[in-house]
CHARMM internal coordinates of N, CA and C (Angstrom, degrees):
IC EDIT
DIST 1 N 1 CA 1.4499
DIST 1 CA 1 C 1.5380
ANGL 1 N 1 CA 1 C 107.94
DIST 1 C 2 N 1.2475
ANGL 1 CA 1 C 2 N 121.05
DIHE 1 N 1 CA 1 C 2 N 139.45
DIST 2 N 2 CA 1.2927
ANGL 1 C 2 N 2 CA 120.30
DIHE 1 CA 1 C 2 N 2 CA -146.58
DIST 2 CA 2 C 2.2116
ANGL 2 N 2 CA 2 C 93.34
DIHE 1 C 2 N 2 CA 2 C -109.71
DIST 2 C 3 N 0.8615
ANGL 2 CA 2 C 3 N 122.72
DIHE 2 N 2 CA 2 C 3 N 177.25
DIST 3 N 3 CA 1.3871
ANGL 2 C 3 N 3 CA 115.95
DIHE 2 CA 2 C 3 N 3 CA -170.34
DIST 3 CA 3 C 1.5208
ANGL 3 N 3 CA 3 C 119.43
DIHE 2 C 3 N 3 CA 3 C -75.06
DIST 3 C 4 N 1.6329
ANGL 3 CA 3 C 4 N 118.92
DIHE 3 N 3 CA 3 C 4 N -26.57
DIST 4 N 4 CA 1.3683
ANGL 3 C 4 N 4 CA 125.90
DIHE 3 CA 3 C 4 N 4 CA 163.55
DIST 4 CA 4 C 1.1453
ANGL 4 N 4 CA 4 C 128.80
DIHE 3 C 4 N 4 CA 4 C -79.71
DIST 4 C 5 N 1.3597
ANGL 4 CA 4 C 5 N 122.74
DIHE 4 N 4 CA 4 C 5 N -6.31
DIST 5 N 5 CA 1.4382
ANGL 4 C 5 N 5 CA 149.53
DIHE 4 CA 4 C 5 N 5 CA 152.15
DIST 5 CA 5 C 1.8134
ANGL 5 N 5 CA 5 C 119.52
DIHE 4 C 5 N 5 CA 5 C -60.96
DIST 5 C 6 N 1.5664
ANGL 5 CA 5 C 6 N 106.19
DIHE 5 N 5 CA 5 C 6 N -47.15
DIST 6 N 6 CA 1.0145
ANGL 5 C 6 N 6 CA 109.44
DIHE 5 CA 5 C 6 N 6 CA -168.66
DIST 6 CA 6 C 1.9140
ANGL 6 N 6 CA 6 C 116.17
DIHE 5 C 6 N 6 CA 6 C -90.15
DIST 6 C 7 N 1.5152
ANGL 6 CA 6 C 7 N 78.50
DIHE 6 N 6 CA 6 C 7 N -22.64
DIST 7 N 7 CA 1.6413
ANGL 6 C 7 N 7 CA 91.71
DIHE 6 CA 6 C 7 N 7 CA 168.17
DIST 7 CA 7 C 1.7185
ANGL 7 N 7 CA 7 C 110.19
DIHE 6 C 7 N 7 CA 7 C -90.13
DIST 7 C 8 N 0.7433
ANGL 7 CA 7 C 8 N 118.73
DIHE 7 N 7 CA 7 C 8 N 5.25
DIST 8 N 8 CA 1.3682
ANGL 7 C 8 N 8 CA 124.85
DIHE 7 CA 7 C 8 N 8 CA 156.66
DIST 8 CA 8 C 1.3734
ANGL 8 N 8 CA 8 C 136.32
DIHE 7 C 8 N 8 CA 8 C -59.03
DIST 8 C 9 N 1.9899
ANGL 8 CA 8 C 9 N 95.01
DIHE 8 N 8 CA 8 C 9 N -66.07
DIST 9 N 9 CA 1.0227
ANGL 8 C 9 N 9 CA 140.84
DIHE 8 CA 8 C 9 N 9 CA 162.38
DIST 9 CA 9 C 2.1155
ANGL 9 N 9 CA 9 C 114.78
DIHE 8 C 9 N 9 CA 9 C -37.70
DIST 9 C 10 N 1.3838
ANGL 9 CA 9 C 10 N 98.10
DIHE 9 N 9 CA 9 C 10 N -33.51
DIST 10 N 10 CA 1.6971
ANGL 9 C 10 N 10 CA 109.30
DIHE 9 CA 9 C 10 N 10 CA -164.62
DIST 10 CA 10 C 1.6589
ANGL 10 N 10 CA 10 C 96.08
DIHE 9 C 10 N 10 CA 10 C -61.94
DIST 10 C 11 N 1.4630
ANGL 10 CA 10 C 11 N 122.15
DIHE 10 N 10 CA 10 C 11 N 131.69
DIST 11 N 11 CA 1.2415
ANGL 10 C 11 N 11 CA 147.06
DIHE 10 CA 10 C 11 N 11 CA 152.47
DIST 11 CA 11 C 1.8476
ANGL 11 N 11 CA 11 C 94.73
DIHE 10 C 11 N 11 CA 11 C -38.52
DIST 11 C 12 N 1.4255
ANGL 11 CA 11 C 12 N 114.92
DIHE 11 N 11 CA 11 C 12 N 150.63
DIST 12 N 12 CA 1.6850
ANGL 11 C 12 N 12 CA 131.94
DIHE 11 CA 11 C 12 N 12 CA 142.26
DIST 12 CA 12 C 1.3740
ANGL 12 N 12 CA 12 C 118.81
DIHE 11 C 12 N 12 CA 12 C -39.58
DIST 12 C 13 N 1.5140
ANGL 12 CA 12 C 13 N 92.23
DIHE 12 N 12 CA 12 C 13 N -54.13
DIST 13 N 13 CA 1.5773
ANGL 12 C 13 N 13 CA 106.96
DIHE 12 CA 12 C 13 N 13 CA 175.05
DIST 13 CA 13 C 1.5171
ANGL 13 N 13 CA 13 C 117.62
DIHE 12 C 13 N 13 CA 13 C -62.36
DIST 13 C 14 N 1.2494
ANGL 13 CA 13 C 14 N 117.32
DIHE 13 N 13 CA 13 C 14 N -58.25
DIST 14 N 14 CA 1.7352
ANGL 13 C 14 N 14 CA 129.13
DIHE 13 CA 13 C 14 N 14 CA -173.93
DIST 14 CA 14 C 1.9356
ANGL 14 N 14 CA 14 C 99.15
DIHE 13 C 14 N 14 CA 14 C -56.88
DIST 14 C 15 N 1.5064
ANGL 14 CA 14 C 15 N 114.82
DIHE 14 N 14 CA 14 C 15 N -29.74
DIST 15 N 15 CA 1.3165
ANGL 14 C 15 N 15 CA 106.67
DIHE 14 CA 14 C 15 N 15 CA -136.42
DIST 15 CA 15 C 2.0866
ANGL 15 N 15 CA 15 C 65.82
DIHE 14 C 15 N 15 CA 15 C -92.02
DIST 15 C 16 N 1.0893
ANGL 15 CA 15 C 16 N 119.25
DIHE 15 N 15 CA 15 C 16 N -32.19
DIST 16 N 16 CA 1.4898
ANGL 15 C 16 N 16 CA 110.93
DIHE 15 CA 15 C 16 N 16 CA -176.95
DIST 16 CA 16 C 1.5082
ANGL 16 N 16 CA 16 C 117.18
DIHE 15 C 16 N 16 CA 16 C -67.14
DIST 16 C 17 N 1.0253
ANGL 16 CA 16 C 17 N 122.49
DIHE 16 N 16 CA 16 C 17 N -29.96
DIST 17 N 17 CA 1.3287
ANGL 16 C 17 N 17 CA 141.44
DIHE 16 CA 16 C 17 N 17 CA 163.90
DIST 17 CA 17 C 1.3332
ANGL 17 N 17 CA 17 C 109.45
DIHE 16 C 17 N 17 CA 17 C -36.54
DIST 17 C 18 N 1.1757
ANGL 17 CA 17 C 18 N 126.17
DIHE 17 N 17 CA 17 C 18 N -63.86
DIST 18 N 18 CA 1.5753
ANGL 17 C 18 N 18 CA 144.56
DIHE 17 CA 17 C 18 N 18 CA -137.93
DIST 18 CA 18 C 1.8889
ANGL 18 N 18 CA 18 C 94.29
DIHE 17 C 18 N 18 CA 18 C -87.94
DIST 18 C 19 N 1.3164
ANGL 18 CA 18 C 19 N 124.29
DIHE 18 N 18 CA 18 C 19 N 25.18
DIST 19 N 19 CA 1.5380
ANGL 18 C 19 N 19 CA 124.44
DIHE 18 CA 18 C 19 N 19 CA 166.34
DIST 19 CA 19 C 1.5700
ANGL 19 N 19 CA 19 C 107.13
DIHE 18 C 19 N 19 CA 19 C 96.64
DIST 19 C 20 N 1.2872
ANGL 19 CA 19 C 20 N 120.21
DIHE 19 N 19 CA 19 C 20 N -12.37
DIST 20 N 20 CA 1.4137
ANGL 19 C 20 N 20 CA 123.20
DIHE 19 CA 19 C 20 N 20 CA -158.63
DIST 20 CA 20 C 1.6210
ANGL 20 N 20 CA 20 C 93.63
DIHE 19 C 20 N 20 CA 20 C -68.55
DIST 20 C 21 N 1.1344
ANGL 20 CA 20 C 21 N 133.22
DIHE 20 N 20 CA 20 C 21 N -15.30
DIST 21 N 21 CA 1.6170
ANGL 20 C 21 N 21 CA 111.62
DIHE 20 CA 20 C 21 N 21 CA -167.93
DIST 21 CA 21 C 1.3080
ANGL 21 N 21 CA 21 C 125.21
DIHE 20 C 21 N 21 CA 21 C -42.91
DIST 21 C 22 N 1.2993
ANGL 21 CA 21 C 22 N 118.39
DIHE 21 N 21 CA 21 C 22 N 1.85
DIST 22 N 22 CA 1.7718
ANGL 21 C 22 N 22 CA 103.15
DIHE 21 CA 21 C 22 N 22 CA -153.96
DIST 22 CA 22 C 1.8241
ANGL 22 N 22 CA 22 C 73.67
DIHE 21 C 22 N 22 CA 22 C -128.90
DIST 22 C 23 N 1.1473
ANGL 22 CA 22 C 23 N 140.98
DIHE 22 N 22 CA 22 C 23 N 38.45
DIST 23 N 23 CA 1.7832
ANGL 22 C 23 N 23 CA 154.59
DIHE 22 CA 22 C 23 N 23 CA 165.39
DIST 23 CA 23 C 1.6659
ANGL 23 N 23 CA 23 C 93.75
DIHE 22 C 23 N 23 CA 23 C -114.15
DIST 23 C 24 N 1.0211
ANGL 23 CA 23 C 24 N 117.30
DIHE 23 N 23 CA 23 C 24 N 143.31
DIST 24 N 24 CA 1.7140
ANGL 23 C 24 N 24 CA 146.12
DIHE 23 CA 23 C 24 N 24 CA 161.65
DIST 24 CA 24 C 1.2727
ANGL 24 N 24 CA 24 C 103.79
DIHE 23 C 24 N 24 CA 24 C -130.34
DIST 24 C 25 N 1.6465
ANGL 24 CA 24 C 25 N 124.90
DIHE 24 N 24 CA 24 C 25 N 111.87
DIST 25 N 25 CA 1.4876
ANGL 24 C 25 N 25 CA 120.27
DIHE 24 CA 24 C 25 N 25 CA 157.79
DIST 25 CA 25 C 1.3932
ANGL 25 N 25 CA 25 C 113.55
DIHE 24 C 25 N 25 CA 25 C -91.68
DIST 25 C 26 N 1.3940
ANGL 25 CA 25 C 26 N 110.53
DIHE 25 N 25 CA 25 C 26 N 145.80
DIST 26 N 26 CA 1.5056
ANGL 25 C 26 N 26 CA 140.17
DIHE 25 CA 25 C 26 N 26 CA -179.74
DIST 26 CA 26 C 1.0267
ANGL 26 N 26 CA 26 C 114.90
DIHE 25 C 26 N 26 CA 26 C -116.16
DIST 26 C 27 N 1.6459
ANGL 26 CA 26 C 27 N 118.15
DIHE 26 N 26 CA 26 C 27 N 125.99
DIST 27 N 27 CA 1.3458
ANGL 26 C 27 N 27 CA 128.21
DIHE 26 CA 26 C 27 N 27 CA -154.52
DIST 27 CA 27 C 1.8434
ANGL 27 N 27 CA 27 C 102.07
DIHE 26 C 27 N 27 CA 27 C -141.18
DIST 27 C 28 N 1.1004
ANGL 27 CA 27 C 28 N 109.77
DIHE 27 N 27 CA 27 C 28 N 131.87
DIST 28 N 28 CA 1.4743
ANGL 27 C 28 N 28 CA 105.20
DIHE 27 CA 27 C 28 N 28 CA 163.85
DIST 28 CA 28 C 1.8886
ANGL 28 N 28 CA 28 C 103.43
DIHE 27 C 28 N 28 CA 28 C -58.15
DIST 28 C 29 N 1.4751
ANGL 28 CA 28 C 29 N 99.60
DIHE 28 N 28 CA 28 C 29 N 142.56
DIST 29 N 29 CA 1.3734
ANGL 28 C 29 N 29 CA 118.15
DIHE 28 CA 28 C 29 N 29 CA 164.05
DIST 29 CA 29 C 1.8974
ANGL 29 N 29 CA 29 C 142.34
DIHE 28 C 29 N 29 CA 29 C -140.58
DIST 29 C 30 N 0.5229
ANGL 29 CA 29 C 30 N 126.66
DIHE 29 N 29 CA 29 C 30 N 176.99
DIST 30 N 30 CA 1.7953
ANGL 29 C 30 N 30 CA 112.60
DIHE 29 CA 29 C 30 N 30 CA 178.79
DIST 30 CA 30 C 1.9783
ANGL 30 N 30 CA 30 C 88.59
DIHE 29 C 30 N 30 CA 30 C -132.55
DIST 30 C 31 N 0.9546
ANGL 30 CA 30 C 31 N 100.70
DIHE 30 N 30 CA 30 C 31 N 107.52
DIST 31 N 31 CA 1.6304
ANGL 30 C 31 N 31 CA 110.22
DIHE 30 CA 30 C 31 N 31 CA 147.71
DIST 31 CA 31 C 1.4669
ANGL 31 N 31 CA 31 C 134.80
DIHE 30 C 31 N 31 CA 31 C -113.57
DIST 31 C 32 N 1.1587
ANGL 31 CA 31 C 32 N 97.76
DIHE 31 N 31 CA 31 C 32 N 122.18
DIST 32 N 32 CA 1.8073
ANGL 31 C 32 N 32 CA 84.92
DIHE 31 CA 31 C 32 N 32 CA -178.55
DIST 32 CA 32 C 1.6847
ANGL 32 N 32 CA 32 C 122.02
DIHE 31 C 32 N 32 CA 32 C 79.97
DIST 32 C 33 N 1.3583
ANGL 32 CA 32 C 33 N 92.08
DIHE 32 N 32 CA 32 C 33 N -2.97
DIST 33 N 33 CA 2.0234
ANGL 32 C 33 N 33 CA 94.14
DIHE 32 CA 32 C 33 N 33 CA -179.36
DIST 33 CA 33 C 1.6822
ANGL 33 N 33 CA 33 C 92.49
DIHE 32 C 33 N 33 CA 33 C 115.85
DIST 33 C 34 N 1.1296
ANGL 33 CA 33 C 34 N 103.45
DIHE 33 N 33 CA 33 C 34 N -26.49
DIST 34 N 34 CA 2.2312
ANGL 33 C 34 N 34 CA 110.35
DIHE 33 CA 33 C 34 N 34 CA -162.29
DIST 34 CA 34 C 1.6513
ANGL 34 N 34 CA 34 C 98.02
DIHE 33 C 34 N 34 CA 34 C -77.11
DIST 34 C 35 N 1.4512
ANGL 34 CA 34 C 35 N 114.21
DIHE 34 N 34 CA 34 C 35 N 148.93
DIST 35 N 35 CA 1.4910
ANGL 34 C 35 N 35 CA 119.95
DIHE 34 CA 34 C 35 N 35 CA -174.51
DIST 35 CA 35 C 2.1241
ANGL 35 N 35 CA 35 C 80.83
DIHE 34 C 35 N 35 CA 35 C -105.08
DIST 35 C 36 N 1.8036
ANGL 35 CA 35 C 36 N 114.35
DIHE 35 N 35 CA 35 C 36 N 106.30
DIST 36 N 36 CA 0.9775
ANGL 35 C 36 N 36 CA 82.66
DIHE 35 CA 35 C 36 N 36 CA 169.14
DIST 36 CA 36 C 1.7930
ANGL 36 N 36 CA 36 C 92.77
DIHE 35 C 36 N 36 CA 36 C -145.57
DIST 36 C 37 N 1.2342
ANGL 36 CA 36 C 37 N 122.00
DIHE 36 N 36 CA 36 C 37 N -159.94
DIST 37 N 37 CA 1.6983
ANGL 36 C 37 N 37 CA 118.41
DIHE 36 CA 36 C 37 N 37 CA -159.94
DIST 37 CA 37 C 1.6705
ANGL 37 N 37 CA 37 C 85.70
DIHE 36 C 37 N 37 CA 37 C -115.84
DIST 37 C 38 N 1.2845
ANGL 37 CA 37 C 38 N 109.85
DIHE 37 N 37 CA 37 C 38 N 134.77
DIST 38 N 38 CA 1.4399
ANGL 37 C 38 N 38 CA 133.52
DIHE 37 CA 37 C 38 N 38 CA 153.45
DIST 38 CA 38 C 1.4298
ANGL 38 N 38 CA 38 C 132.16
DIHE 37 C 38 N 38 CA 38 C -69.52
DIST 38 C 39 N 1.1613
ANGL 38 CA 38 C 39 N 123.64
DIHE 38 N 38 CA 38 C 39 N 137.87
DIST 39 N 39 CA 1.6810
ANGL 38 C 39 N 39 CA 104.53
DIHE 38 CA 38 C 39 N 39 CA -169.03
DIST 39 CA 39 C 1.8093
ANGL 39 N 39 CA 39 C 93.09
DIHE 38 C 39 N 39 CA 39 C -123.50
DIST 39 C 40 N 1.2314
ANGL 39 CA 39 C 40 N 117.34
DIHE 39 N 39 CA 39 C 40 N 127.26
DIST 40 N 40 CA 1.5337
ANGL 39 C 40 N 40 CA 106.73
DIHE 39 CA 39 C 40 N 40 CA -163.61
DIST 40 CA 40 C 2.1187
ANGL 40 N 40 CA 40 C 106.14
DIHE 39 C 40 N 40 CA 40 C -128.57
DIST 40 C 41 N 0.4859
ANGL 40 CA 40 C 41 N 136.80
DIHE 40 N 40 CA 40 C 41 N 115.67
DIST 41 N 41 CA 1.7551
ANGL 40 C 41 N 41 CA 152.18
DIHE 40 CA 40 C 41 N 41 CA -170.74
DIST 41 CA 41 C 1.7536
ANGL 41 N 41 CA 41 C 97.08
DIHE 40 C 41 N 41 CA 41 C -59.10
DIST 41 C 42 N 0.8906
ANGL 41 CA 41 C 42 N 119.33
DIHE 41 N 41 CA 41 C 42 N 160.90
DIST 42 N 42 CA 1.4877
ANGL 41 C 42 N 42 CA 117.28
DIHE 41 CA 41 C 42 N 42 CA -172.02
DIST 42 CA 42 C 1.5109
ANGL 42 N 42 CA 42 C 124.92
DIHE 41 C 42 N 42 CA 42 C -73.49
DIST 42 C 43 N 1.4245
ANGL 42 CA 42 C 43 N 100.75
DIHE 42 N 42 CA 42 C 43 N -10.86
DIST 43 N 43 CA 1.7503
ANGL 42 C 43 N 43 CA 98.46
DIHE 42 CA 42 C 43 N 43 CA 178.73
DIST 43 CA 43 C 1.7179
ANGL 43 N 43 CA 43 C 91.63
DIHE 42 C 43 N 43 CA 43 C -102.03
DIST 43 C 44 N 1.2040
ANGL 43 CA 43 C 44 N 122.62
DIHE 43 N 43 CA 43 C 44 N 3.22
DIST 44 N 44 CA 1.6126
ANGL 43 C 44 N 44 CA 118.23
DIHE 43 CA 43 C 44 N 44 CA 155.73
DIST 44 CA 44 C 1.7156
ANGL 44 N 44 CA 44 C 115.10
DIHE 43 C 44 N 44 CA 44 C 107.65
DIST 44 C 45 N 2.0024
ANGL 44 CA 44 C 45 N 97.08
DIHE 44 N 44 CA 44 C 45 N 2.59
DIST 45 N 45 CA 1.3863
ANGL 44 C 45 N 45 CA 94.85
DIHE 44 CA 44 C 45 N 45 CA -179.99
DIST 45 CA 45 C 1.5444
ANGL 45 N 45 CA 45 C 107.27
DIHE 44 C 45 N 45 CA 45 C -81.03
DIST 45 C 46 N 1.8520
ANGL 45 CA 45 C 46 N 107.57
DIHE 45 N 45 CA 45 C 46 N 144.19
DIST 46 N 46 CA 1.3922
ANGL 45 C 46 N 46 CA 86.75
DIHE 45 CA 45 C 46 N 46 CA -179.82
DIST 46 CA 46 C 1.5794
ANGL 46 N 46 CA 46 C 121.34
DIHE 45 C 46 N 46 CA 46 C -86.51
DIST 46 C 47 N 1.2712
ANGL 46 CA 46 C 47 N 113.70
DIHE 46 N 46 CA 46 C 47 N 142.77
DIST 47 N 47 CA 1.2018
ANGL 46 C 47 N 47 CA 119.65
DIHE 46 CA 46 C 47 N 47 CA 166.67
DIST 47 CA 47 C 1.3213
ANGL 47 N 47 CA 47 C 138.91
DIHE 46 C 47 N 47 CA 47 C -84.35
DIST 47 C 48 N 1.4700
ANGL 47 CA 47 C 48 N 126.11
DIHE 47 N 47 CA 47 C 48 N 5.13
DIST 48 N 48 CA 1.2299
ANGL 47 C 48 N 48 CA 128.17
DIHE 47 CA 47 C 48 N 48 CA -162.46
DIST 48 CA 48 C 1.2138
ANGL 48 N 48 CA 48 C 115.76
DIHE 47 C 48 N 48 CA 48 C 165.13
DIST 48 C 49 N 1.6051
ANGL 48 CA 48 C 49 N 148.92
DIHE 48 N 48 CA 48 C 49 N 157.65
DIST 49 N 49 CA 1.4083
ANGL 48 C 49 N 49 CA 140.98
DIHE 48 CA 48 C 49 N 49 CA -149.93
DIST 49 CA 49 C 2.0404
ANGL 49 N 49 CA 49 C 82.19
DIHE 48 C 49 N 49 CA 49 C -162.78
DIST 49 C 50 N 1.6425
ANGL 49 CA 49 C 50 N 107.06
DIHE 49 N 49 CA 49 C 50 N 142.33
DIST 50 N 50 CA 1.0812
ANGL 49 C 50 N 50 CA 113.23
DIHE 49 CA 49 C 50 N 50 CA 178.37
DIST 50 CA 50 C 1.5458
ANGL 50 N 50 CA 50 C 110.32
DIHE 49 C 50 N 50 CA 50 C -159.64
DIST 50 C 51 N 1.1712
ANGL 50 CA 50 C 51 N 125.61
DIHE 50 N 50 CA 50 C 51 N 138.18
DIST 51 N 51 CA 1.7087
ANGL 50 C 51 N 51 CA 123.75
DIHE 50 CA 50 C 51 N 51 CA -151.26
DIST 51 CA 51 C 1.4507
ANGL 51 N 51 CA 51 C 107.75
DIHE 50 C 51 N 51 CA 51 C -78.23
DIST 51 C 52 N 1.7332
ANGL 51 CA 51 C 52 N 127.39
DIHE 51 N 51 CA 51 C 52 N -32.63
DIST 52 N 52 CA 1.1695
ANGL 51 C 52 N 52 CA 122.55
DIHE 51 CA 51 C 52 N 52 CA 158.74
DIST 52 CA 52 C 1.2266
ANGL 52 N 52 CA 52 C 114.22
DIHE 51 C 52 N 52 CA 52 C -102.54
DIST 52 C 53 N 1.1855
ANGL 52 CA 52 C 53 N 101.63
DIHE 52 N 52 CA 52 C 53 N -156.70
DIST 53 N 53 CA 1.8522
ANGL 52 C 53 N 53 CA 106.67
DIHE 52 CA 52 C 53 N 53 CA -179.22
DIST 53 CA 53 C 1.7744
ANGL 53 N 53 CA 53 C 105.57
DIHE 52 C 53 N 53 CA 53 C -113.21
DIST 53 C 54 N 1.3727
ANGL 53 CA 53 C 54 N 123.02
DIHE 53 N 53 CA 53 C 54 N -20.84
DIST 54 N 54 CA 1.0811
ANGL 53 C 54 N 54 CA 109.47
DIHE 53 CA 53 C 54 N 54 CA 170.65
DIST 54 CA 54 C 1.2917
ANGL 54 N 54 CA 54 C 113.75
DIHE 53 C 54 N 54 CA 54 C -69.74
DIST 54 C 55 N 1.6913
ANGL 54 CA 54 C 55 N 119.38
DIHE 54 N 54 CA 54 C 55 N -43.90
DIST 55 N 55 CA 1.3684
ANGL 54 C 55 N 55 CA 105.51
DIHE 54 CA 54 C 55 N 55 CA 171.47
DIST 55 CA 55 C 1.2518
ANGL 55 N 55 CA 55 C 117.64
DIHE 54 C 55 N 55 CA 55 C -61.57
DIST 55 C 56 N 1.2802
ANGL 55 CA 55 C 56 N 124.05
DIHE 55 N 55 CA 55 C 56 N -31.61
DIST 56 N 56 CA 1.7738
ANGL 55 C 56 N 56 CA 99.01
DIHE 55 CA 55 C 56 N 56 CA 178.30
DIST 56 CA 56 C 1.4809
ANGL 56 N 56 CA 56 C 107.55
DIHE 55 C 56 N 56 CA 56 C -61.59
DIST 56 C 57 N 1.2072
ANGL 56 CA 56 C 57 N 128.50
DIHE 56 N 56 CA 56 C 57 N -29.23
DIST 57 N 57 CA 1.6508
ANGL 56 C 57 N 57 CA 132.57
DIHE 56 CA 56 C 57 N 57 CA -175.34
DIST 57 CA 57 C 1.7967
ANGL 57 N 57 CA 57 C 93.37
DIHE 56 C 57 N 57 CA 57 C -49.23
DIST 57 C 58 N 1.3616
ANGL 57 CA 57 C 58 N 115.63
DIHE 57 N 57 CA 57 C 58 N -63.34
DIST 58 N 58 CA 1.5037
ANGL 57 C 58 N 58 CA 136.99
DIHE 57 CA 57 C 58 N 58 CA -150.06
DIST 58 CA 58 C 1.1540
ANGL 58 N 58 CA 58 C 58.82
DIHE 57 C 58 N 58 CA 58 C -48.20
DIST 58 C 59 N 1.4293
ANGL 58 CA 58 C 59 N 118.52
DIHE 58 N 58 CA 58 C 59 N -108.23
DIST 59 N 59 CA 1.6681
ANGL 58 C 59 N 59 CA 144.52
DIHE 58 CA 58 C 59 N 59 CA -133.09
DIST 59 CA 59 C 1.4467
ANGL 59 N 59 CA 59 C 104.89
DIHE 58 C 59 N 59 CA 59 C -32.85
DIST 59 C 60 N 1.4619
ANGL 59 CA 59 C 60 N 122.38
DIHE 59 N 59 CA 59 C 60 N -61.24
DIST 60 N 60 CA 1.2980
ANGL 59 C 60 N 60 CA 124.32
DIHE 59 CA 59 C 60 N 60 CA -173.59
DIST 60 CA 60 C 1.7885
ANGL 60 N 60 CA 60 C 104.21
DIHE 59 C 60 N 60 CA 60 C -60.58
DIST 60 C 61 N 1.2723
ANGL 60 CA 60 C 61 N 130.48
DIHE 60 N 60 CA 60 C 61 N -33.09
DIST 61 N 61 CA 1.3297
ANGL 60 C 61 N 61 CA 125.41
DIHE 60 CA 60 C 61 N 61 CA -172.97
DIST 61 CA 61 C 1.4068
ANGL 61 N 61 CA 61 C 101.26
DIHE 60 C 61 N 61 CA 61 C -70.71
DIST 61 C 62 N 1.8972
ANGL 61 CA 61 C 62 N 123.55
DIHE 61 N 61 CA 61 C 62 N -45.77
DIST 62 N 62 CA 1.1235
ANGL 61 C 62 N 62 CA 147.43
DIHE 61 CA 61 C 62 N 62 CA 152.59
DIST 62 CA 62 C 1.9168
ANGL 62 N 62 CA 62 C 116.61
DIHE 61 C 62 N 62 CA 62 C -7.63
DIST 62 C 63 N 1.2098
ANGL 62 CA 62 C 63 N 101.16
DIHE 62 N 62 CA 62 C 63 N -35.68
DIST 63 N 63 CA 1.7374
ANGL 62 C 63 N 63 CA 115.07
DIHE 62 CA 62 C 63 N 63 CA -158.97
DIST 63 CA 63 C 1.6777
ANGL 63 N 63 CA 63 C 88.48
DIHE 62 C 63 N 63 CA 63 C -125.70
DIST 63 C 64 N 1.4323
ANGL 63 CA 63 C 64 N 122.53
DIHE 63 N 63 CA 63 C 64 N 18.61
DIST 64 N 64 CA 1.4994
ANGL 63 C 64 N 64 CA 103.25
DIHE 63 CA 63 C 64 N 64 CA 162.65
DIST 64 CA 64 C 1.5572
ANGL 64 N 64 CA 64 C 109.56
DIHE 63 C 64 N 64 CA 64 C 100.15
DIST 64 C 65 N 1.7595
ANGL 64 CA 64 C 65 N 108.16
DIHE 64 N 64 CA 64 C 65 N -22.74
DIST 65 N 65 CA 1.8660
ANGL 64 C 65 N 65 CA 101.81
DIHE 64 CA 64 C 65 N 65 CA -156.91
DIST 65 CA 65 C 1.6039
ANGL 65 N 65 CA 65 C 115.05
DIHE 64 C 65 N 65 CA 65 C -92.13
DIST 65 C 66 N 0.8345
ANGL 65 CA 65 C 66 N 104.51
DIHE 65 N 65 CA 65 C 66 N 163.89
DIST 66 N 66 CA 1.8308
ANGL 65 C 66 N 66 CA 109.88
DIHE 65 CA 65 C 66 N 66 CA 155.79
DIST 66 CA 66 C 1.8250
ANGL 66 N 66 CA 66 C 120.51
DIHE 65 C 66 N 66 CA 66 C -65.15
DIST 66 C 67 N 1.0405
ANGL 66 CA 66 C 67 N 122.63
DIHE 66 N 66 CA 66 C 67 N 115.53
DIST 67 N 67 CA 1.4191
ANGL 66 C 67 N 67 CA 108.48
DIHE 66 CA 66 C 67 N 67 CA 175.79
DIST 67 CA 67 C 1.5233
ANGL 67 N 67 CA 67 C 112.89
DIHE 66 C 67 N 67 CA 67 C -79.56
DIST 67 C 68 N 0.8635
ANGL 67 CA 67 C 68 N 130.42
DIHE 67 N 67 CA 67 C 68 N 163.78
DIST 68 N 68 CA 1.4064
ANGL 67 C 68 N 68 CA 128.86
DIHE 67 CA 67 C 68 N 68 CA 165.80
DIST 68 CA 68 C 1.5748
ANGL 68 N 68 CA 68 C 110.15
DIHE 67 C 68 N 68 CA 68 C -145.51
DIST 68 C 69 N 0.9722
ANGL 68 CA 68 C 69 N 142.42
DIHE 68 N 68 CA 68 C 69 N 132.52
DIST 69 N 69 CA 1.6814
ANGL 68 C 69 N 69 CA 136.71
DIHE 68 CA 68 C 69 N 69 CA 154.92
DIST 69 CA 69 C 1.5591
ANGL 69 N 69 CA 69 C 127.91
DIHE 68 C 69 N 69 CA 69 C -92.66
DIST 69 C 70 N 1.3160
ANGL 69 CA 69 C 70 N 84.54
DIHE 69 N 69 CA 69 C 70 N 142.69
DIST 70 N 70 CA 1.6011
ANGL 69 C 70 N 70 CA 86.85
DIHE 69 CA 69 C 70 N 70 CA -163.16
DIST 70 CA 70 C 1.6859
ANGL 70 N 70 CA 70 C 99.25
DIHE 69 C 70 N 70 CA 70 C -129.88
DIST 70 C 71 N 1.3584
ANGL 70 CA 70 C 71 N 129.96
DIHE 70 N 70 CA 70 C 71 N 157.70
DIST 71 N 71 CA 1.1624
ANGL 70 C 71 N 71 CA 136.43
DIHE 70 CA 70 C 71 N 71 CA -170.31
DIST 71 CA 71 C 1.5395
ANGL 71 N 71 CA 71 C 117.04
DIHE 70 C 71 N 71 CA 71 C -86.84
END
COOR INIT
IC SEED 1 N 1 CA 1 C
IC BUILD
């Protein structure tokens, strides 16, 4: 199994494990009909909803975290 395989493979759980807690990924989303950015905690629950993406950046930088975006 080759290394993009195995990181594939990683649980929500395992991938939270591995130190990432202090990362928030930000994802484009549609809620409600609204085009807006998701703010999600490392085992993938979301934590928070924000209408652009810089504000989700603010907020999550806001609470201490790393933002990251993800597709």
């Amino acid at each position: 199994m080759n290394i993009m395989e195995q990181l594939r493979s990683i649980t929500p759980q395992d991938f939270a494990q591995m130190g990432v807690q202090q990362v928030a990924y930000v994802r484009p989303s549609v809620v409600n009909g609204a085009n807006v950015f998701t703010i999600h905690a490392a085992d993938g629950a979301q934590i928070g909803i924000a209408p652009t993406r810089d504000i989700a950046f603010a907020a999550v930088k806001q609470h201490e975290l790393e933002p990251v975006s993800v597709q």
